[in-house]
C-alpha positions as CSV (number, residue, x, y, z in Angstrom):
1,X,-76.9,24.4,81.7
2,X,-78.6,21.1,81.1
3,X,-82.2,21.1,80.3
4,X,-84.9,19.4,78.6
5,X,-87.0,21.1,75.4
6,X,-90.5,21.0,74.4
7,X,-90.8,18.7,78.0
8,X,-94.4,16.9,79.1
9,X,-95.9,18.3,82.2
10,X,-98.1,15.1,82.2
11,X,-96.3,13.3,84.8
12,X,-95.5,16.4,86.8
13,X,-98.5,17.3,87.9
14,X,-101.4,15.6,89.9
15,X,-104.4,16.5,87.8
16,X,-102.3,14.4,84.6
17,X,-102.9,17.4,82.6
18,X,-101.0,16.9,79.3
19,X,-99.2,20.2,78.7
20,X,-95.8,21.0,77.6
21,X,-93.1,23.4,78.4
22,X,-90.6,25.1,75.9
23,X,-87.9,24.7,78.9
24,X,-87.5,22.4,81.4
25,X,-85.0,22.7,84.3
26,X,-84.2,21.3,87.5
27,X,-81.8,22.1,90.9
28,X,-80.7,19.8,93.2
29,X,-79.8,22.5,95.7
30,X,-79.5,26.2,96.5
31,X,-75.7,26.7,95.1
32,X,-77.1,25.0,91.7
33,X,-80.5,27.4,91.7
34,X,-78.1,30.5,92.4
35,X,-76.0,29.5,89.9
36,X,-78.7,29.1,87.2
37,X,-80.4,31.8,87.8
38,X,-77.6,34.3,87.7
39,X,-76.3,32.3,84.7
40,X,-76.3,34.8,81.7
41,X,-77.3,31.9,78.9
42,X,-80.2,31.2,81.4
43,X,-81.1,35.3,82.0
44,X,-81.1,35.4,78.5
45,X,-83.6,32.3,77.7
46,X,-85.8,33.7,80.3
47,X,-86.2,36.9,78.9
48,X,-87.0,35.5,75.7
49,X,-89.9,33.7,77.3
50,X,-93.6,35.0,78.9
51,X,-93.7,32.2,81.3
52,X,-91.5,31.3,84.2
53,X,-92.6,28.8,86.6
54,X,-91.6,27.4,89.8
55,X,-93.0,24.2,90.5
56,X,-92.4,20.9,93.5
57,X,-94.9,18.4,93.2
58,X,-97.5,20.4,91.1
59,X,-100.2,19.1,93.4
60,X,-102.1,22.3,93.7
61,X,-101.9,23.3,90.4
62,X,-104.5,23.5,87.3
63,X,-102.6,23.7,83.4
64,X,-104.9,25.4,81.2
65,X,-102.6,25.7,78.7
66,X,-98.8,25.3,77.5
67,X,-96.5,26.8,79.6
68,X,-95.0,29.6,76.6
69,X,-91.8,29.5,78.6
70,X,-89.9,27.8,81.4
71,X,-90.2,25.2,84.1
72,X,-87.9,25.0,87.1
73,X,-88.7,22.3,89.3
74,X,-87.5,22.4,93.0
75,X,-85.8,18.9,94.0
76,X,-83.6,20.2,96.6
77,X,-83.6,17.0,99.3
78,X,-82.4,16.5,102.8
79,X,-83.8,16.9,106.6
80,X,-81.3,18.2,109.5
81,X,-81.5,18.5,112.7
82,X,-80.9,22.2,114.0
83,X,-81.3,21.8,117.6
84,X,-82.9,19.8,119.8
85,X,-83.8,19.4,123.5
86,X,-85.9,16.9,125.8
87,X,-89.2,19.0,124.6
88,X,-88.9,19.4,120.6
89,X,-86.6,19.1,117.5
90,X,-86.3,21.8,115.1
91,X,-85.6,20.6,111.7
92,X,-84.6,21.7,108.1
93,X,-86.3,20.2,105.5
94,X,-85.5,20.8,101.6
95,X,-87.8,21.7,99.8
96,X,-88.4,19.2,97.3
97,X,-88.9,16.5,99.8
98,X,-91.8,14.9,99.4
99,X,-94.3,16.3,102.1
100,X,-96.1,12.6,103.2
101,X,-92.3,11.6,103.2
102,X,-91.5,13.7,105.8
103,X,-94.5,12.9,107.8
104,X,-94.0,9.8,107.8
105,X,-90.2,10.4,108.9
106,X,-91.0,12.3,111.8
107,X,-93.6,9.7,113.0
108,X,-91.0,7.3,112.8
109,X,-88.9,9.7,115.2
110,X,-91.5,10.2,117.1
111,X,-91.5,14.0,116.2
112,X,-94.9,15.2,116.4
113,X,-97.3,18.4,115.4
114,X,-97.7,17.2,111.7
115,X,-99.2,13.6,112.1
116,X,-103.1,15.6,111.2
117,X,-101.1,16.3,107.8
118,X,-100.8,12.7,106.7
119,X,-100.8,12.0,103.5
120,X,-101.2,15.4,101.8
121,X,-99.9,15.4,98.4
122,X,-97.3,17.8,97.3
123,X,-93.7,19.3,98.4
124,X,-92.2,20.6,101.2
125,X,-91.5,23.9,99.4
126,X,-95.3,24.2,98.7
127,X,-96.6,23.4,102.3
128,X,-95.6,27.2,103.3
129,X,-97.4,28.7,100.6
130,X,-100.5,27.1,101.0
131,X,-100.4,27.0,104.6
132,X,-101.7,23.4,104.0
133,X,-104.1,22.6,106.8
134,X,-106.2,19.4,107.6
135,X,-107.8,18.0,110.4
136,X,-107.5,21.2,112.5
137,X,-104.1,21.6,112.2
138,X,-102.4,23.9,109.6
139,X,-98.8,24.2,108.7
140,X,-97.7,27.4,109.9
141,X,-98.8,25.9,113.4
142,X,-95.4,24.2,113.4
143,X,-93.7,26.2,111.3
144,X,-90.3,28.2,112.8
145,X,-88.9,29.7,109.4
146,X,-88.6,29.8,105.9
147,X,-85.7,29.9,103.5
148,X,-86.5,31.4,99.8
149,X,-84.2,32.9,97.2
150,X,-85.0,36.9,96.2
151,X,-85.4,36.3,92.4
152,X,-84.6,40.0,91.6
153,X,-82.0,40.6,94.5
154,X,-80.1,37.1,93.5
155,X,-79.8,36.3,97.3
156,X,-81.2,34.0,99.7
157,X,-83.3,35.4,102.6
158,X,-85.2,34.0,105.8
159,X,-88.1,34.6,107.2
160,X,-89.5,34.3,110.6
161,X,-93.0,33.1,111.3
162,X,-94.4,36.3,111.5
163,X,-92.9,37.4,108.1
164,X,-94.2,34.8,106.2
165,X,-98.2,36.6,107.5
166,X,-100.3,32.9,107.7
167,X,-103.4,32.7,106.7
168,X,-106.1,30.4,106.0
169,X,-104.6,28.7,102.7
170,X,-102.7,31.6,102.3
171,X,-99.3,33.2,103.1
172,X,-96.7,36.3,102.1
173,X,-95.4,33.8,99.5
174,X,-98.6,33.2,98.0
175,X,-99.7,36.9,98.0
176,X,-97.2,39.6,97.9
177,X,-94.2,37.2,97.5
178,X,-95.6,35.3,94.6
179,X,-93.3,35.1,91.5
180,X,-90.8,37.3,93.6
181,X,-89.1,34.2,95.5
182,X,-88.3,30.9,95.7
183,X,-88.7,28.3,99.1
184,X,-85.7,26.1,99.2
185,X,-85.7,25.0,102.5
186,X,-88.8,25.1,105.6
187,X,-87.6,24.4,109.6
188,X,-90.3,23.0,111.7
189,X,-90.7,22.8,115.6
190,X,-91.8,19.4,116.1
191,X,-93.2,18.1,119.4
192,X,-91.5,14.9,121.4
193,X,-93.9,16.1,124.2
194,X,-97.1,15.4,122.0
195,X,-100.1,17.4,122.5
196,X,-102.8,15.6,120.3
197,X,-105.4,17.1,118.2
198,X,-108.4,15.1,118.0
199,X,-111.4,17.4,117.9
200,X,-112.1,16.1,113.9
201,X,-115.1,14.4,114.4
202,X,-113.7,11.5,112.2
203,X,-110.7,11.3,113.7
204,X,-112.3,10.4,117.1
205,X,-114.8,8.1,115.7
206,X,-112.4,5.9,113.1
207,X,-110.8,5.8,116.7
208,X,-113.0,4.5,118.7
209,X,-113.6,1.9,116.3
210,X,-110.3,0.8,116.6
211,X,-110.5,0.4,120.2
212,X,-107.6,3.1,120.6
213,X,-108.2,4.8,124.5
214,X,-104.6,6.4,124.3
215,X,-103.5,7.1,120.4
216,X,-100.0,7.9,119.4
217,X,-98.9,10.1,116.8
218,X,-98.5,7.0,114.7
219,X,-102.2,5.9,115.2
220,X,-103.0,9.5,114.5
221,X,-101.1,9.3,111.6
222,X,-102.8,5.9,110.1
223,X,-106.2,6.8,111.0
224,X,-106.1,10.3,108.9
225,X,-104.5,8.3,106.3
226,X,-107.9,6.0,106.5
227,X,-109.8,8.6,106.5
228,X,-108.1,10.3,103.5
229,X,-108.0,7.7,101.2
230,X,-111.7,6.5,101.9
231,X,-113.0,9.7,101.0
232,X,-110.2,11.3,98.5
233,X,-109.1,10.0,95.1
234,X,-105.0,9.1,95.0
235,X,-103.8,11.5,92.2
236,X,-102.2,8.0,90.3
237,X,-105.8,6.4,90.1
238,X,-107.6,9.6,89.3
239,X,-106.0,12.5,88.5
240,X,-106.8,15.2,91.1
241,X,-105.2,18.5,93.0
242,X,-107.3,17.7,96.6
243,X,-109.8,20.2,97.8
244,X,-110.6,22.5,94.4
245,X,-112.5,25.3,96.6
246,X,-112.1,27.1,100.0
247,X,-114.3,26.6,102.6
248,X,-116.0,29.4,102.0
249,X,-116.2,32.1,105.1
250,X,-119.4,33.6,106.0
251,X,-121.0,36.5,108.1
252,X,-123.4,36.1,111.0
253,X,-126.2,37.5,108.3
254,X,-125.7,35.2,105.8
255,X,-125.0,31.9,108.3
256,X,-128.5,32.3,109.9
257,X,-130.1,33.1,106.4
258,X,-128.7,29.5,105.6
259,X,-129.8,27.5,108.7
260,X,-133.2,29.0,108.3
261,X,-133.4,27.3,105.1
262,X,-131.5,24.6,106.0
263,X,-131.2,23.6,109.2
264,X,-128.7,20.9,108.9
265,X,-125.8,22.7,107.3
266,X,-122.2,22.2,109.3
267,X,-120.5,24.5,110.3
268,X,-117.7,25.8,112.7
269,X,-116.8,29.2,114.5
270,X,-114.1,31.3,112.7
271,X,-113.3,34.2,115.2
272,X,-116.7,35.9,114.9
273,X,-117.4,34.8,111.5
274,X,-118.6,31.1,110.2
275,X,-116.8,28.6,107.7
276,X,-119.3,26.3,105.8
277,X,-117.5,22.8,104.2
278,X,-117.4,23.7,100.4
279,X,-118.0,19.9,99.8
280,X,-121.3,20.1,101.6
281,X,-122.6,23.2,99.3
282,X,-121.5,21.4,96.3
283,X,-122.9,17.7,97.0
284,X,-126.5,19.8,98.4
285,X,-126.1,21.6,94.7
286,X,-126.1,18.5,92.9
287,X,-122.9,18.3,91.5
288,X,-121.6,15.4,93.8
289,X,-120.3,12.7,90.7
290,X,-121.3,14.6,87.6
291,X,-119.4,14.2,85.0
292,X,-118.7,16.2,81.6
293,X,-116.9,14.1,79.2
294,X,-113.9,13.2,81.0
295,X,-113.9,16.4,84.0
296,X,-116.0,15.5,86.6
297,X,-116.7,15.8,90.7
298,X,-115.6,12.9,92.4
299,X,-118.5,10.5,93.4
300,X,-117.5,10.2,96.7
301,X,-115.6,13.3,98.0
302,X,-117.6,17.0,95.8
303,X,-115.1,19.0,96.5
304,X,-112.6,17.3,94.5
305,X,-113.0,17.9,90.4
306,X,-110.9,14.9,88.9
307,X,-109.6,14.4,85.4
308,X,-111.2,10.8,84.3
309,X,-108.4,10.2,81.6
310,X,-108.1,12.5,79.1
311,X,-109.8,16.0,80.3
312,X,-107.8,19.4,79.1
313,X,-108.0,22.4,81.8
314,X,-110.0,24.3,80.3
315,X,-112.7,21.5,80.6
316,X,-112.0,21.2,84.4
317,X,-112.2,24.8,84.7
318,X,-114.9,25.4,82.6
319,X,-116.7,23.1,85.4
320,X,-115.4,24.5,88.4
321,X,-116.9,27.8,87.2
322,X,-120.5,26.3,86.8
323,X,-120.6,24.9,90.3
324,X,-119.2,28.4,91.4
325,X,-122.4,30.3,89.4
326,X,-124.8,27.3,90.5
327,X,-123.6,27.5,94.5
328,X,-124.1,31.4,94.6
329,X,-127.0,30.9,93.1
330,X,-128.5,28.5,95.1
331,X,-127.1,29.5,98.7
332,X,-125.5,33.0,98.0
333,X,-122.2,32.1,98.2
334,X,-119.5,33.1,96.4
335,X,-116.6,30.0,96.1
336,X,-113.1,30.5,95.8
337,X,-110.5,27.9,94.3
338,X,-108.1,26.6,96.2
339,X,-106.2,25.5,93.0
340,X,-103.7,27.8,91.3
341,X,-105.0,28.2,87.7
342,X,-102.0,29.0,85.3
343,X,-102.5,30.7,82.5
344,X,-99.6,31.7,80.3
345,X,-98.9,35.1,80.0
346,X,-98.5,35.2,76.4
347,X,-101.7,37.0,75.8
């Protein structure tokens, strides 16, 4: 039972955070994470422990504090192919592949649905939870099934599409599931029949700049990439989880309230309600750049809160919840993170 003590969570998580762990673990693969966890040594240390967290790439993830307890990191690697026929491939994908890995393999293949999900930091084991979505695609759109570990059960289950309850940035593992189960391995049904989606605004401009009439999944691919990195900081310049808040959902009531006052909000149609860009609420707020000591909103993108160097998370959080009070203050709306926040049970 190899592990590492009193372990830096600096370089495992996107924000740069510099926490530590008491325990520090890692599996390679679902025999080795059965095998720990039903190990008595290892039931032992974890009971003697608060915390017990499962992380990937940590790229959704806020550290306020130590973690009074243990890490297990999911590196479990490998794609298959499953089946495959003239119209799509389903594959299994471990779930400590890197997720813009994987994109970037099934461009190469010529495997498509995912290509809108370019360069999203993070795991493959995450991507279910969240039901990462960009560029109106999300996740679960592809998504066939889900293999996760029953923590209390010691046994591996699978879940169907419907069983895993999608949401917007949410999911069964996320809600009810959380803490209750592992994700060791996602299958996706990818396209080799493409059907595009290209009703992003950007996407179809940075386009037709290019000069590209019929785009592949590969332009696709490069152009969100463009898209991404001109407007989002990379986590290993600036330390950063993505998107810090929701787009916020809002009634008929309230959406005509706002466009009274101002006229020029976005918006889109969410079955009969309205979702209003979080970004745009923040930057009209004034909080697009600002900076407190080293926690700050990025100067080009407001939705992200970034860690200039040497910020804690209490400071980044003590921020996020300003702009949340200033934003319901100034428009009436109330907005949710989309970053985990841990704080250690030990209280």
């Amino acid at each position: 039972m190899k592990h590492n003590t009193q372990y830096s969570l600096k370089e495992h998580n996107t924000f740069g955070i510099d926490v530590r762990c008491q325990r520090y673990f890692s599996v390679e693969n679902e025999k080795a994470l059965q095998n720990l966890l039903t190990d008595p040594a290892f039931t032992s240390l974890k009971e003697s422990y608060p915390d017990f967290l499962v992380i990937g790439g940590a790229s959704n993830i806020l550290f306020t504090e130590d973690v009074n307890g243990i890490v297990l990191k999911i590196s479990i690697e490998g794609v298959t192919i499953k089946e495959e026929t003239d119209e799509y491939v389903i594959v299994r994908v471990g779930a400590g592949v890197e997720w813009h890995y994987f994109v970037e393999f099934a461009v190469a293949q010529d495997w498509g649905g995912i290509e809108n999900l370019s360069c999203i930091p993070g795991s493959v084991g995450a991507a279910p939870i969240q039901n990462i979505g960009a560029y109106g695609v999300e996740v679960s759109r592809v998504i066939e099934a889900v293999d996760a570990y029953n923590i209390a059960l010691n046994e591996f289950e699978r879940f169907n599409k419907e069983e895993c309850h999608f949401g917007y940035r949410e999911s069964f593992f996320k809600m009810q599931g959380q803490c209750r189960y592992i994700i060791t391995s996602v299958d996706f049904k990818l396209t080799k029949k493409h059907v595009l989606h290209l009703e992003y605004g950007a996407i179809k401009e940075e386009l037709k700049n290019l000069n590209i009439e019929n785009p592949t999944i590969a332009a696709v691919s490069r152009v969100v990439c463009a898209i991404r990195s001109s407007k989002l900081p990379q986590p290993k310049q600036i330390g950063n989880a993505g998107s810090f808040f929701k787009n916020p959902v809002v009634d008929s009531v309230l959406m005509e309230r706002l466009r009274s006052k101002h006229p020029d909000v976005p918006h889109h149609v969410f079955g009969r309600d309205f979702k209003v860009p979080a970004g745009w609420l923040i930057e009209k707020a004034g909080w697009k750049g600002y900076r407190e000591g080293d926690a700050g909103c990025h100067e080009k993108q407001a939705l992200v809160l970034v860690n200039h160097g040497k910020a804690t998370g209490k400071e980044i959080l003590a921020l996020s919840k300003k702009i949340q009070k200033d934003v319901f203050q100034k428009f009436g709306i109330q907005l949710a993170s989309e970053v985990n926040i841990f704080l250690s049970n030990h209280q």
